[in-house]
C-alpha positions in Angstrom: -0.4 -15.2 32.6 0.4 -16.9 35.7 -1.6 -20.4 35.7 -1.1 -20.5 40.0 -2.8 -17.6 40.5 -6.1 -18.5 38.7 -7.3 -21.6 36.1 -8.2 -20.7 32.3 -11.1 -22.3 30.7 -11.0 -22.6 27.1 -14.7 -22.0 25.7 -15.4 -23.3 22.0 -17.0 -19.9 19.9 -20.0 -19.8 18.7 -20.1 -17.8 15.9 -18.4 -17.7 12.7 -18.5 -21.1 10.4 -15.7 -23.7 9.6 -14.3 -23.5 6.1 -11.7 -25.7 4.5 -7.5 -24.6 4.6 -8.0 -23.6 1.3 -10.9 -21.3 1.9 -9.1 -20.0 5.0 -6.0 -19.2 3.1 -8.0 -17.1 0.1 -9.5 -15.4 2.7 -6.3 -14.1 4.2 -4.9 -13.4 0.8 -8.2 -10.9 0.1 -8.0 -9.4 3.3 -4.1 -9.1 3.1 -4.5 -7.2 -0.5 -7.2 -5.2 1.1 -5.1 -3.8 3.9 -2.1 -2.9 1.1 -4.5 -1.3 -0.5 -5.6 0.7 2.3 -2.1 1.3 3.6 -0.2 1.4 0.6 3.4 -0.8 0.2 3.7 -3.7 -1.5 4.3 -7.7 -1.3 7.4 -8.9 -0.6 8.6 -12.5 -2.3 8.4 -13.8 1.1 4.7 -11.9 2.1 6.7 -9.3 4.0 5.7 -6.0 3.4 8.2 -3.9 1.3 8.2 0.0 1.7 9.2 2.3 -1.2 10.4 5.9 -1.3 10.7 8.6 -3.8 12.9 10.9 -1.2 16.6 11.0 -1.8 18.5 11.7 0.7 22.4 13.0 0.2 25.3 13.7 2.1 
């Protein structure tokens, strides 16, 4: 975005609700389960996502 060429306004939303970090953060962790459950994969140690195979591939 180039700020010279036009100014932003920032506007406040006006749906949704406020929760606490806490409530934010077991939110993401549900949501986060969800999606590995729709896509498959696992959790990595550091939240990354890990892929596993069954194929093995030789030379």
């Amino acid at each position: 975005m180039n700020p010279k060429k036009k100014e932003v306004q920032i506007v406040l939303p006006e749906k949704g609700k406020e929760v606490t970090q806490d409530e934010f953060n077991n939110i993401q962790e549900e949501k986060m389960d969800a999606m590995m459950e729709r896509h498959g994969g696992e959790r990595g140690k550091n939240g990354s996502r890990v892929f596993t195979t069954t194929e093995i591939i030789r030379n």
